[in-house]
ZAMILO-486536 format. One record per residue (C-alpha): y negated, x negated, z; residue number from 1. Coordinates in nm, 4 decimals. Example, Ala and Ser with C-alpha at 12.3 -4.5 7.8 and 13.67 -1.06 7.14 Angstrom:
+----------+----------+----------+-----+
!       py !       px !       pz !   n !
+----------+----------+----------+-----+
!   0.4500 !  -1.2300 !   0.7800 !   1 !
!   0.1060 !  -1.3670 !   0.7140 !   2 !
+----------+----------+----------+-----+
END
This chain:
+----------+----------+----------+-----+
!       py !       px !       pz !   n !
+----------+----------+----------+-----+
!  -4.5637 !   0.8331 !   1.2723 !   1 !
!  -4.5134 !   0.6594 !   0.9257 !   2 !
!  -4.2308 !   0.5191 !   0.7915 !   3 !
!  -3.8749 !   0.6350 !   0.7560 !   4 !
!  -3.7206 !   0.8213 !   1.0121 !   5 !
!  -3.5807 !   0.5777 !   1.3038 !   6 !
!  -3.3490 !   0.7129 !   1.6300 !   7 !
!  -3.5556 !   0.6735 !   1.9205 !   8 !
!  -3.9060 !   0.7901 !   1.7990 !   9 !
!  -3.8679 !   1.0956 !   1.9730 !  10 !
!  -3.8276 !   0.9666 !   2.3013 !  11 !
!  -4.1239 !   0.6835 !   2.2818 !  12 !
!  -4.3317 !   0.9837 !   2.1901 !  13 !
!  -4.2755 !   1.2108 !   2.4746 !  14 !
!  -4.2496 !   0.9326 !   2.7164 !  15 !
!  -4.6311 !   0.8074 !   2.5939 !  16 !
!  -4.7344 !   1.2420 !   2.6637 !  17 !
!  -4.6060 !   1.1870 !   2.9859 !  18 !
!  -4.7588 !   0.8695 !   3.0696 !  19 !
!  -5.1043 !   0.9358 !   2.9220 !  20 !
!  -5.1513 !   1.3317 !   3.0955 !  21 !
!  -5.0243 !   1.1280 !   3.4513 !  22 !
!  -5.2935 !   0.9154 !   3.3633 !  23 !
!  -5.5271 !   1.1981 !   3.2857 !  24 !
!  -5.5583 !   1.1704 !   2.9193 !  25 !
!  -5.5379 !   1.4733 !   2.6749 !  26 !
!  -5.2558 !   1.4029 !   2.3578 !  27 !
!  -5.3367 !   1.5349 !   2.0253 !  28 !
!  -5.0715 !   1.4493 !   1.7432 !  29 !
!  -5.1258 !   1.3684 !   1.3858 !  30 !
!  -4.8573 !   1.5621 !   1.1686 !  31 !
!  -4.6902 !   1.3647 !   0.8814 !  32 !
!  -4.8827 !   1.0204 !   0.9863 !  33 !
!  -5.1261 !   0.9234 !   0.7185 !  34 !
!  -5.0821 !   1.2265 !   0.5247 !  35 !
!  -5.2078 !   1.4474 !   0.8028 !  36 !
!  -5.5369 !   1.2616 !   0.8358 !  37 !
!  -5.5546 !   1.2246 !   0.4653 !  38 !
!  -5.5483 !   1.6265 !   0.4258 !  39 !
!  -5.7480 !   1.7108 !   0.7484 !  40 !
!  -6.0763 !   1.7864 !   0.6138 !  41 !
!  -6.3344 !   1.7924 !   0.9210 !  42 !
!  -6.5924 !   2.0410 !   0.7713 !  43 !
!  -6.2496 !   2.2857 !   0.6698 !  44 !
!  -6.1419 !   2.3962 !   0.9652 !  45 !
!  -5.8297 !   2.5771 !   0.7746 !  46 !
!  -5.7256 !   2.2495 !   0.7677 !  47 !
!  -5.6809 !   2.1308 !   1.1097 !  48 !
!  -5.4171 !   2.3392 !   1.2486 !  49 !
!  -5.1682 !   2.2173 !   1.0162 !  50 !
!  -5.2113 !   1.8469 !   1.0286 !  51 !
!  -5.3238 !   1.7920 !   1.4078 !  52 !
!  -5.1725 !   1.9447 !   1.7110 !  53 !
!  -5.2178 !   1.9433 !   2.0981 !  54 !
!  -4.9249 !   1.7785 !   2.2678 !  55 !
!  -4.8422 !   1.9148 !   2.6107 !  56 !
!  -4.5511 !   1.7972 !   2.8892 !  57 !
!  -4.3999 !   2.1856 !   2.7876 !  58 !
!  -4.4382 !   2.1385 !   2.4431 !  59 !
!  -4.2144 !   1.7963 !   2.4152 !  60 !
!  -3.9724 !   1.8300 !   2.7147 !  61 !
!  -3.6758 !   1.8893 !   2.4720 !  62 !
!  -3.7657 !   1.6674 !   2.1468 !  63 !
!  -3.6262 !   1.3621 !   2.3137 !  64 !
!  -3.2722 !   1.5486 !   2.2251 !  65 !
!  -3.3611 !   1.6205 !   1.8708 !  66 !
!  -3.3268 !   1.4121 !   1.5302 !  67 !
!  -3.5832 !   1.3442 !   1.2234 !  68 !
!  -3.9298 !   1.2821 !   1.3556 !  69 !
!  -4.0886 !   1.5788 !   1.5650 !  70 !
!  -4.4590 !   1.5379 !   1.4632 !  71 !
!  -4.2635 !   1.4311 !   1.0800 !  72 !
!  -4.3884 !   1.1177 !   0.9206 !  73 !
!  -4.4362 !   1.0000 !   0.5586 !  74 !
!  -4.4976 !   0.6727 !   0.3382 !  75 !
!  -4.8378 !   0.7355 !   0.2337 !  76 !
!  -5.0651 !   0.4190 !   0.2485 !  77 !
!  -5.4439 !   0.5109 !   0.2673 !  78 !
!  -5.5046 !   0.2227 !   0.0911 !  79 !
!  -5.4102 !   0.2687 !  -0.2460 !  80 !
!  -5.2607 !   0.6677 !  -0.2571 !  81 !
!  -5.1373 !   0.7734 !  -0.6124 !  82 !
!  -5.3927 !   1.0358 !  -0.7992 !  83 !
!  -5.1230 !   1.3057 !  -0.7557 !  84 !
!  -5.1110 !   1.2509 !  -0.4085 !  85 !
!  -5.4620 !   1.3542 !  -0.3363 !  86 !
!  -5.5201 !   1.7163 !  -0.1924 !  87 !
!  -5.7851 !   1.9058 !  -0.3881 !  88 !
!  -6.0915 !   1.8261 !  -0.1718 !  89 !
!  -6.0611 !   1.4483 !  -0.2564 !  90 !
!  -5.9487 !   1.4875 !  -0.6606 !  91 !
!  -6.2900 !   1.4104 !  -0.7275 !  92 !
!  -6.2055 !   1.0505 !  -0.6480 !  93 !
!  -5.9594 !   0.9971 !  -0.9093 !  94 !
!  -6.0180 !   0.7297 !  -1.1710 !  95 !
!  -5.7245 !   0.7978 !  -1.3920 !  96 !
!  -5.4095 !   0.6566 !  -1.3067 !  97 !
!  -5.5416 !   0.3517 !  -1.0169 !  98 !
!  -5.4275 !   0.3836 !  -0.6557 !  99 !
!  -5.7539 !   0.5378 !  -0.4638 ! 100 !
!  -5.8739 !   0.3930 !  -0.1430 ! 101 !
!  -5.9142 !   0.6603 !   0.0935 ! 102 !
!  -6.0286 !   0.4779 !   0.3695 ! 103 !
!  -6.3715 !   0.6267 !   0.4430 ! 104 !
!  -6.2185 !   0.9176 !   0.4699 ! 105 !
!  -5.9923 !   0.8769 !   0.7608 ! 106 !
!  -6.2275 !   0.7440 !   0.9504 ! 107 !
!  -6.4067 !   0.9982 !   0.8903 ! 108 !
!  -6.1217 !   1.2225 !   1.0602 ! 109 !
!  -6.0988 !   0.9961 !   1.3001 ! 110 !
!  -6.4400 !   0.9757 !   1.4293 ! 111 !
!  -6.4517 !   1.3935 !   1.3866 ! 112 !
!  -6.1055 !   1.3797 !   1.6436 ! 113 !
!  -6.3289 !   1.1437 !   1.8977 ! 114 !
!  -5.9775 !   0.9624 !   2.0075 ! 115 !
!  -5.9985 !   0.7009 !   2.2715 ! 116 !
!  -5.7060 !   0.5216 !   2.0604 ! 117 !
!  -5.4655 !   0.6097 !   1.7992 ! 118 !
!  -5.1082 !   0.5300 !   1.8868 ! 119 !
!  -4.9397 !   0.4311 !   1.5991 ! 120 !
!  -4.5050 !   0.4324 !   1.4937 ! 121 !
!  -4.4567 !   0.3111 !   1.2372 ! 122 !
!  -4.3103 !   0.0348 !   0.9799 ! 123 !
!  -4.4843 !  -0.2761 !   0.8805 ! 124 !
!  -4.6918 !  -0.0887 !   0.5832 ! 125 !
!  -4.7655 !   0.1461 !   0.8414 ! 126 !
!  -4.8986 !  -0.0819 !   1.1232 ! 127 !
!  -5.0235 !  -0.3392 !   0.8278 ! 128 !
!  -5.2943 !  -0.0801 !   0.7823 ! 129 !
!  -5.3585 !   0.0251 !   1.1400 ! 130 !
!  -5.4154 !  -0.3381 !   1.1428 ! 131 !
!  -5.6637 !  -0.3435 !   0.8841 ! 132 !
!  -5.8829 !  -0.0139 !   1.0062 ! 133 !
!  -5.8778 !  -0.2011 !   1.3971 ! 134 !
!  -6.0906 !  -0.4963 !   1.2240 ! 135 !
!  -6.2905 !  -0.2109 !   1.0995 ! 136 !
!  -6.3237 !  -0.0731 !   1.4903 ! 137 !
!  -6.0735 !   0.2175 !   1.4997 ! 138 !
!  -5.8913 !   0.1838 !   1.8549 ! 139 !
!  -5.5349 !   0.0925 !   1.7528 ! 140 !
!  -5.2227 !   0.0614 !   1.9228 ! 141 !
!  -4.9122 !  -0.0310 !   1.7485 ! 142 !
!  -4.5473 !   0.0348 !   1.7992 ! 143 !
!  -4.2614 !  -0.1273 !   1.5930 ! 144 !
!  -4.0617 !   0.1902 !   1.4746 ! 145 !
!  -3.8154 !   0.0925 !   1.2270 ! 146 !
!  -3.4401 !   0.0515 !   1.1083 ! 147 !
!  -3.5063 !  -0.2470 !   0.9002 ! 148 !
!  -3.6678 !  -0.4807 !   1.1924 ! 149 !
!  -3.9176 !  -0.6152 !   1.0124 ! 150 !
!  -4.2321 !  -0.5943 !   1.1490 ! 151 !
!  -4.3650 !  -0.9308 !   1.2255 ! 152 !
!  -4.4418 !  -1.0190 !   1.5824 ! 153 !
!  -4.1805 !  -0.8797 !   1.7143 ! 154 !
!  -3.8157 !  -0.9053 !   1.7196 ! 155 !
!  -3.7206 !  -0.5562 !   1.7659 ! 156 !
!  -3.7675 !  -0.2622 !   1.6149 ! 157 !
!  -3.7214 !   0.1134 !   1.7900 ! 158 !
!  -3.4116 !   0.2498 !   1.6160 ! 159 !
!  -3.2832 !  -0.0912 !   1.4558 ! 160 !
!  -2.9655 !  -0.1142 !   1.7582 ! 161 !
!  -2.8769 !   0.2097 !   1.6564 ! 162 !
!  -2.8623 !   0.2179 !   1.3329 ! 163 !
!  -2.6912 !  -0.0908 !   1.3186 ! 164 !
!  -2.4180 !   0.0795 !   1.5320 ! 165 !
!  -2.4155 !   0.3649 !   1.2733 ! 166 !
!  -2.3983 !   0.1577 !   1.0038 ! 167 !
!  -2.0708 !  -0.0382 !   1.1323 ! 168 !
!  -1.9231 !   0.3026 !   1.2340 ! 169 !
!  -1.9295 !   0.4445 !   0.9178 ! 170 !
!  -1.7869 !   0.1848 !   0.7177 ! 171 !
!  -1.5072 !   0.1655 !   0.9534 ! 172 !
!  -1.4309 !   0.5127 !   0.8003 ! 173 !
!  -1.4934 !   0.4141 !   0.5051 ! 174 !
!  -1.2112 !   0.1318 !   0.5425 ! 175 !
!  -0.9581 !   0.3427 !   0.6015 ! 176 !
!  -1.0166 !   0.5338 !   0.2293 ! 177 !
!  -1.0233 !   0.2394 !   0.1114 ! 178 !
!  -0.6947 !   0.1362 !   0.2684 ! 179 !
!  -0.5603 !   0.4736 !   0.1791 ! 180 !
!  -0.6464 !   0.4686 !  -0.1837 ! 181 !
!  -0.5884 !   0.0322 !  -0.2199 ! 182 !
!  -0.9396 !   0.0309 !  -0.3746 ! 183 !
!  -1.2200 !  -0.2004 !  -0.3322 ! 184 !
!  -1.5070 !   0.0098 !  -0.1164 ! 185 !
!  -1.8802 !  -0.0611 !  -0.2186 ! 186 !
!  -2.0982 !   0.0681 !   0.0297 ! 187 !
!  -2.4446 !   0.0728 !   0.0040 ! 188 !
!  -2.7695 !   0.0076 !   0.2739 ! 189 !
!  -3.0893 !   0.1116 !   0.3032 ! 190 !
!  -3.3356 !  -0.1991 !   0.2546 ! 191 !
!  -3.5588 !  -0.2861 !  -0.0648 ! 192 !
!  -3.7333 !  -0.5901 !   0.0503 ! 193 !
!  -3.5461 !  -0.7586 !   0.3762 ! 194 !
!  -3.1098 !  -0.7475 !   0.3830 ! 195 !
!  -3.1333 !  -0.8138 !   0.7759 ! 196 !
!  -2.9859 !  -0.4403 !   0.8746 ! 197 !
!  -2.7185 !  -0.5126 !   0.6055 ! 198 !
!  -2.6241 !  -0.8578 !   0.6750 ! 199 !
!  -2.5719 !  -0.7627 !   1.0511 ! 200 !
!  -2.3542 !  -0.4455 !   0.9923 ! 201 !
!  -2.1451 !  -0.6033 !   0.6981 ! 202 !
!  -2.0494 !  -0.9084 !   0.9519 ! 203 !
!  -2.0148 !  -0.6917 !   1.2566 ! 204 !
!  -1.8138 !  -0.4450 !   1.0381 ! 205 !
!  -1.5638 !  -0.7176 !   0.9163 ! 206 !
!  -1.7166 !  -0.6805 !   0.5290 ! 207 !
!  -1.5246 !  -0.9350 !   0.3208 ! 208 !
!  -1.8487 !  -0.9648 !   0.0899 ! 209 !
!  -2.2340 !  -0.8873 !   0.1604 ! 210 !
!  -2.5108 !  -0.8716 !  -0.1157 ! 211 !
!  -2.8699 !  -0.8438 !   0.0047 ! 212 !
!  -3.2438 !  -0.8640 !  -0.1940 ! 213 !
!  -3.3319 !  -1.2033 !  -0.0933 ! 214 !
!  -2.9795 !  -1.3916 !  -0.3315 ! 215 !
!  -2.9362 !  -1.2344 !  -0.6648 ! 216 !
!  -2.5539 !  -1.2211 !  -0.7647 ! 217 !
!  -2.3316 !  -1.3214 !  -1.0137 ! 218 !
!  -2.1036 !  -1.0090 !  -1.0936 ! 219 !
!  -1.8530 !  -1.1762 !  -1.2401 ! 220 !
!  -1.7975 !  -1.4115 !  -0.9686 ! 221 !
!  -1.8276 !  -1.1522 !  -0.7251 ! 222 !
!  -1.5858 !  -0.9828 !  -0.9196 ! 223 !
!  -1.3445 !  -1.2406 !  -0.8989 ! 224 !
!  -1.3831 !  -1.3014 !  -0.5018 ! 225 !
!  -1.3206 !  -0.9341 !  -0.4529 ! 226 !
!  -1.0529 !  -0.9141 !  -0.6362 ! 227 !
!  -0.8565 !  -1.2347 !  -0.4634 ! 228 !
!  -1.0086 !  -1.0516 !  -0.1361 ! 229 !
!  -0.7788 !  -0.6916 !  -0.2424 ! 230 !
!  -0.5028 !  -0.9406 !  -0.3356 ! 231 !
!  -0.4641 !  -1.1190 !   0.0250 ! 232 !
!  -0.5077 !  -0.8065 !   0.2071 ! 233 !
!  -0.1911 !  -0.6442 !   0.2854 ! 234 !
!  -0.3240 !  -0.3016 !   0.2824 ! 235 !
!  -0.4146 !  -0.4312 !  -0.0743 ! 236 !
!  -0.8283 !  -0.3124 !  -0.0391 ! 237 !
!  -1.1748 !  -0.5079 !   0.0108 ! 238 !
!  -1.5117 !  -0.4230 !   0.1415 ! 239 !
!  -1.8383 !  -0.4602 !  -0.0364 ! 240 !
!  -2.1460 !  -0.3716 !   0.1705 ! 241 !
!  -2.4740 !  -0.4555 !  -0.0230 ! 242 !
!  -2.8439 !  -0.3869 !   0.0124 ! 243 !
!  -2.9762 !  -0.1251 !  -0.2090 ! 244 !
!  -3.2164 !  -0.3352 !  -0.3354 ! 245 !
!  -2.9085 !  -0.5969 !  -0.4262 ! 246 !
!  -3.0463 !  -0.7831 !  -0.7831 ! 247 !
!  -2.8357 !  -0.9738 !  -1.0122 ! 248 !
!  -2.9237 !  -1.3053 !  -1.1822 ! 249 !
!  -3.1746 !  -1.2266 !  -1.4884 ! 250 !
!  -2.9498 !  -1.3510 !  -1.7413 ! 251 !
!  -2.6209 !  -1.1760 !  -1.5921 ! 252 !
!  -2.8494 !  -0.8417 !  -1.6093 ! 253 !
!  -2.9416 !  -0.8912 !  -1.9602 ! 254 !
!  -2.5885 !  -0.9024 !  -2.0403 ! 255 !
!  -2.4061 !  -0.6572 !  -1.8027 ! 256 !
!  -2.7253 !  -0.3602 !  -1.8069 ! 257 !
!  -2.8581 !  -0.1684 !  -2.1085 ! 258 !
!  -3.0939 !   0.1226 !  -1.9511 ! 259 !
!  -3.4421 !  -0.0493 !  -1.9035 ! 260 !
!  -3.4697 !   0.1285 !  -1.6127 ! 261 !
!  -3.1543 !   0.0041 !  -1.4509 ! 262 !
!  -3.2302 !  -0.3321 !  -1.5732 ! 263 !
!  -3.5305 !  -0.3561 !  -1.4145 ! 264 !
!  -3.3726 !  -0.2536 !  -1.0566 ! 265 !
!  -3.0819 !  -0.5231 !  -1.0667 ! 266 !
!  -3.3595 !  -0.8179 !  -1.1740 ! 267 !
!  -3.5292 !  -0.7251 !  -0.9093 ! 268 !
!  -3.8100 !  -0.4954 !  -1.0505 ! 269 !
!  -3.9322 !  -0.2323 !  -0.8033 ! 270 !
!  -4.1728 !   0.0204 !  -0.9534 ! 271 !
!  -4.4121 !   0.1550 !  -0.6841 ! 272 !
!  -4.2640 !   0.5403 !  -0.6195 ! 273 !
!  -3.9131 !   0.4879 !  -0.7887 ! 274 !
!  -3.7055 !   0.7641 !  -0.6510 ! 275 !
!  -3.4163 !   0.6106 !  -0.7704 ! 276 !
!  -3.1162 !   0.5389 !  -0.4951 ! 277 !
!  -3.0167 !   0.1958 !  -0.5214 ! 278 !
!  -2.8342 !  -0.0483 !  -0.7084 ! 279 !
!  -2.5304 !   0.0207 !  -0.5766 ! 280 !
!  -2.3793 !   0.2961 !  -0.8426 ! 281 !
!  -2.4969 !   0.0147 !  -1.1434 ! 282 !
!  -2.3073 !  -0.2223 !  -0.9492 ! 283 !
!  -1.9873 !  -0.0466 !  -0.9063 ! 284 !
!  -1.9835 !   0.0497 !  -1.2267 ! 285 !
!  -2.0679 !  -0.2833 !  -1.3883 ! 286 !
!  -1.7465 !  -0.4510 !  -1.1191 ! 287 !
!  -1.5306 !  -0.1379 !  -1.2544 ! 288 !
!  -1.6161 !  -0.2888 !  -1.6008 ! 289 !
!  -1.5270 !  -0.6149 !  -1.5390 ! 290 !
!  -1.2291 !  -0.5764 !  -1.3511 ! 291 !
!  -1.0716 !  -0.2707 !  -1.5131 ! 292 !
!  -1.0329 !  -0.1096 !  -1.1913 ! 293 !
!  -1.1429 !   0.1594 !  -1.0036 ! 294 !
!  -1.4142 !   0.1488 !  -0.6752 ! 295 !
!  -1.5002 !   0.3501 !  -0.4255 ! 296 !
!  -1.8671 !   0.3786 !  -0.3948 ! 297 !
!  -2.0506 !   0.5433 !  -0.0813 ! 298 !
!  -2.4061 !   0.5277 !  -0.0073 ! 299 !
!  -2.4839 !   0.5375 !   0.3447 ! 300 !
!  -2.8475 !   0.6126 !   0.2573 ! 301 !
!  -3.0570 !   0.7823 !   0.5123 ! 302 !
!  -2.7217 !   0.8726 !   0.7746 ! 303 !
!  -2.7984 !   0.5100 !   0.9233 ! 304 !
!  -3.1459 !   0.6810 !   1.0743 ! 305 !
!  -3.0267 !   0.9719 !   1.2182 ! 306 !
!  -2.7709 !   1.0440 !   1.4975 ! 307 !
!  -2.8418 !   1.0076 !   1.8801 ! 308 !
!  -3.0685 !   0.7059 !   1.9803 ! 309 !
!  -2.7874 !   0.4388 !   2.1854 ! 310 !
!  -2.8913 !   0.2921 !   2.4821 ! 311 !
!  -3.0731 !   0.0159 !   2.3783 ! 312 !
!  -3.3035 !   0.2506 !   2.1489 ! 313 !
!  -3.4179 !   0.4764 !   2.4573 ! 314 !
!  -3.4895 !   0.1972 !   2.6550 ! 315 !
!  -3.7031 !   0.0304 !   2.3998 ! 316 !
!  -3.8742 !   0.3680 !   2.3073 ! 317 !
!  -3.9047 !   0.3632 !   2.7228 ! 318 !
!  -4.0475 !   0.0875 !   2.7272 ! 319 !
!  -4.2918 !   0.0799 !   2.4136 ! 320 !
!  -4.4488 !   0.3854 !   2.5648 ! 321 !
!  -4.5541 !   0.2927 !   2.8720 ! 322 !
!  -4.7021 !  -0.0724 !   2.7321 ! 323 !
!  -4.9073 !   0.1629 !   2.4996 ! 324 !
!  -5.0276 !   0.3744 !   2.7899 ! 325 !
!  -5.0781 !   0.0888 !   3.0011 ! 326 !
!  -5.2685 !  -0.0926 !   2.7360 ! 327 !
!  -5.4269 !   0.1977 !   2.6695 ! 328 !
!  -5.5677 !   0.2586 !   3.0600 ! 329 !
!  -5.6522 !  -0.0994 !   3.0905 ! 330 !
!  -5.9260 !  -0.0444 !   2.8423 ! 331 !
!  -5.7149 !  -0.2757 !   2.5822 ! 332 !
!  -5.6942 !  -0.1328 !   2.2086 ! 333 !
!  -5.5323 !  -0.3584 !   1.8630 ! 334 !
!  -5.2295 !  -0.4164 !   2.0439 ! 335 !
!  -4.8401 !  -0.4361 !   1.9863 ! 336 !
!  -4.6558 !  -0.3053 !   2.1963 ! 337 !
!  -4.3516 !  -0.5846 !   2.0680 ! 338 !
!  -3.9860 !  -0.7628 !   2.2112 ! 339 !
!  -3.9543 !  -1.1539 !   2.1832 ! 340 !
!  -3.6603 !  -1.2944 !   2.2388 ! 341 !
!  -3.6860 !  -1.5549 !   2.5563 ! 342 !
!  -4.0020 !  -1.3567 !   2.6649 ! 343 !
!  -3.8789 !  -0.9754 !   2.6813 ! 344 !
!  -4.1434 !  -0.7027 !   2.6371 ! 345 !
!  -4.4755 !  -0.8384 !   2.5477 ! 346 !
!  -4.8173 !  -0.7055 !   2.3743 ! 347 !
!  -4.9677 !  -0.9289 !   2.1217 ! 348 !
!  -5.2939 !  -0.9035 !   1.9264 ! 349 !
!  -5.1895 !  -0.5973 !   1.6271 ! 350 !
!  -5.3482 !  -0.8083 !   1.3193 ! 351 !
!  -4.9570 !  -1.0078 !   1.4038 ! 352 !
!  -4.8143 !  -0.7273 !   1.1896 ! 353 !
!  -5.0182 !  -0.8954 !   0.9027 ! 354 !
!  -4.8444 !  -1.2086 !   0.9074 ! 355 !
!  -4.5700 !  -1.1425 !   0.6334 ! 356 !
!  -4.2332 !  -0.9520 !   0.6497 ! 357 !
!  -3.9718 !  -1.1289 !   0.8869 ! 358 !
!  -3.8161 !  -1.3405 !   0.6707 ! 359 !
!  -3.3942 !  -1.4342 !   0.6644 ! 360 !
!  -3.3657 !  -1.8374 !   0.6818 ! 361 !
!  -3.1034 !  -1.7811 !   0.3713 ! 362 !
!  -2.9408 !  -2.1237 !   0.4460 ! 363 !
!  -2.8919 !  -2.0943 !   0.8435 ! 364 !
!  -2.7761 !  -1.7231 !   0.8189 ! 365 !
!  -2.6452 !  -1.6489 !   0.4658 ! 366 !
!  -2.3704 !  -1.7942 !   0.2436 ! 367 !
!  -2.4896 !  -1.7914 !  -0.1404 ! 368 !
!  -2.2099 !  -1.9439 !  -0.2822 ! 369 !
!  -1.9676 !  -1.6859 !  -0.1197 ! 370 !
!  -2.1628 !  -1.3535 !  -0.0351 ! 371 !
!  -2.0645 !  -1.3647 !   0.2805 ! 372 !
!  -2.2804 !  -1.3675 !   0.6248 ! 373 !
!  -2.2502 !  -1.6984 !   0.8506 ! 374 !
!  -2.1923 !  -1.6348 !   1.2130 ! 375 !
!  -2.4747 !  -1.7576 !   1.3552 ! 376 !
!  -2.6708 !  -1.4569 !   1.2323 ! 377 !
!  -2.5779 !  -1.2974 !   1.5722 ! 378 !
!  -2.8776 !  -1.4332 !   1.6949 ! 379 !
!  -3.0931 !  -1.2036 !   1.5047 ! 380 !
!  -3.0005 !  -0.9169 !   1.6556 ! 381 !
!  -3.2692 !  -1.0287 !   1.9077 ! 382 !
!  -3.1658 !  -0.8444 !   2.2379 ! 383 !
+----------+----------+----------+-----+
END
């Protein structure tokens, strides 16, 4: 698993144990995704215990009902891992501060573990690279397994329908603070690259304005709509849901943001391994400035990806599984297991995933001019 955490994971694994011991395969999982095979170390047999596991019908029965990611996943790309990064056995390979390609490596794990396939969950850097070791003639198969739906190819992702529901839930609450206190809410969503999660839950939770990466702001225009929002409300309050990777035009960030650092994030700068939240405490702050008011800021950070996977999540984990076993019977590896709208569950060729990020058509599906989210967006929540 690789990625960020995504409701339904849990299920699509123990359904694809099931299916594959029915069809008289052994399961072995690979703690922590990447990261396990980067710090299994073949001739180390210390090693292998705690980054590769036998997976039973006993020993996942139950995870279906649990959050997080049983097997636990991580970020790490193989293809360009930061020096620090690197467990001892492979610091040999650093060359000061450049990103080290460790592929040799895993497949030199991989050929020790003699897998028939590797089935992959993950995100699109995740599956990007499963992508590029199946050219390489690693047995892949993929699985889209993320909250952001953007994995090209297909037009779900597990865990997107329920995070989305999450999402909207918990702004509701929000509202009410808001409505309590007359304040203008800002709440914040994960997403540094697409604003498809956020545009969806902002219009489905009635947000009055939406910010996402792909349409830097003007903050003092936003202020102003906000403000006339409050102002026709007769609970007197307005909602502001915005991507965490929300930017601001350059030259309104030159003028409204002194750290460097936070400068960089509302221009649009992402440093590779920023732990920083989001932009949306700078943003508050720079609206309270301009406004003279006082906001209620709440980041719903990582709650979107946990809770109980909804229906729509177990069936697609459900399904995903058993395409992956069936592919994998069928003798039929560098596949994605995928959803298409107008042709329901489908596999397609894995190197898909390498096509780009699923792109918002900004002029079909987002207003510019008013932050706001146009109808017709309902269409990409592609079920």
């Amino acid at each position: 698993m690789g990625g960020g955490d995504a409701p339904g994971q849990n299920m699509c694994l123990k359904a694809i144990v099931y299916g594959a011991i029915d069809r008289g395969y052994s399961v072995v999982g690979i703690r922590k995704g990447w990261e396990g095979l980067m710090y299994y170390q073949p001739e180390n047999a210390t090693t292998h215990a705690d980054n590769v596991m036998i997976l039973n019908k006993s020993r996942v029965r139950d995870i279906d009902r649990m959050g997080g990611a049983y097997l636990h996943s991580s970020r790490l790309h193989p293809g360009h891992v930061h020096p620090e990064q690197l467990p001892v056995f492979l610091q040999t390979r650093k060359k000061g501060n450049e990103p080290v390609d460790i592929t040799d490596h895993i497949k030199q794990v991989l050929d020790k573990l003699q897998l028939d396939a590797l089935v992959v969950l993950g995100d699109r850097a995740t599956l990007d690279y499963a992508a590029r070791l199946s050219k390489e003639g690693v047995p892949f198969l993929g699985i889209p397994n993320t909250v952001h739906i953007n994995v090209s190819g297909s037009d779900y992702c597990l865990g997107f329908s329920t995070a989305l529901a999450r999402g909207v839930h918990f702004i509701q609450e929000i509202r009410a603070m808001a409505g309590s206190r007359e304040e203008v809410a800002v709440i914040e969503i994960l997403g540094r690259s697409t604003g498809l999660t956020t545009l969806l839950i902002a219009l489905l939770a009635g947000a009055d304005r939406t910010l996402i990466p792909e349409v830097p702001f003007d903050p003092e225009k936003l202020a102003l709509l906000l403000t006339e929002d409050k102002r026709a409300n007769p609970a007197n309050y307005a909602l502001l849901v915005l991507s965490e990777a929300a930017s601001m035009e350059p030259e309104k960030a030159a003028k409204y943001v002194t750290s460097s650092q936070a400068l960089d994030k509302m221009a649009g700068e992402r440093q590779v391994g920023s732990r920083v939240t989001g932009a949306g405490a700078i943003v508050t702050e720079i609206l309270e400035n301009i406004t003279r008011q006082r906001f209620l800021f709440q980041p719903l950070s990582y709650l979107i990806r946990t809770g109980e996977p909804d229906g729509q999540d177990l069936l697609g984990a459900m399904n995903f599984a058993t395409m992956a076993v069936n592919s994998l019977v069928e003798g039929k590896t560098a596949r994605l297991a995928a959803y298409r709208q107008g042709e329901n569950y489908v596999t397609l060729p894995l190197d898909v995933v390498t096509q780009g990020e699923s792109n918002i058509n900004i002029t079909d599906h987002f207003d510019a001019r008013t932050y706001t989210p146009r109808s017709g967006i309902l269409w990409a929540a592609r079920f």
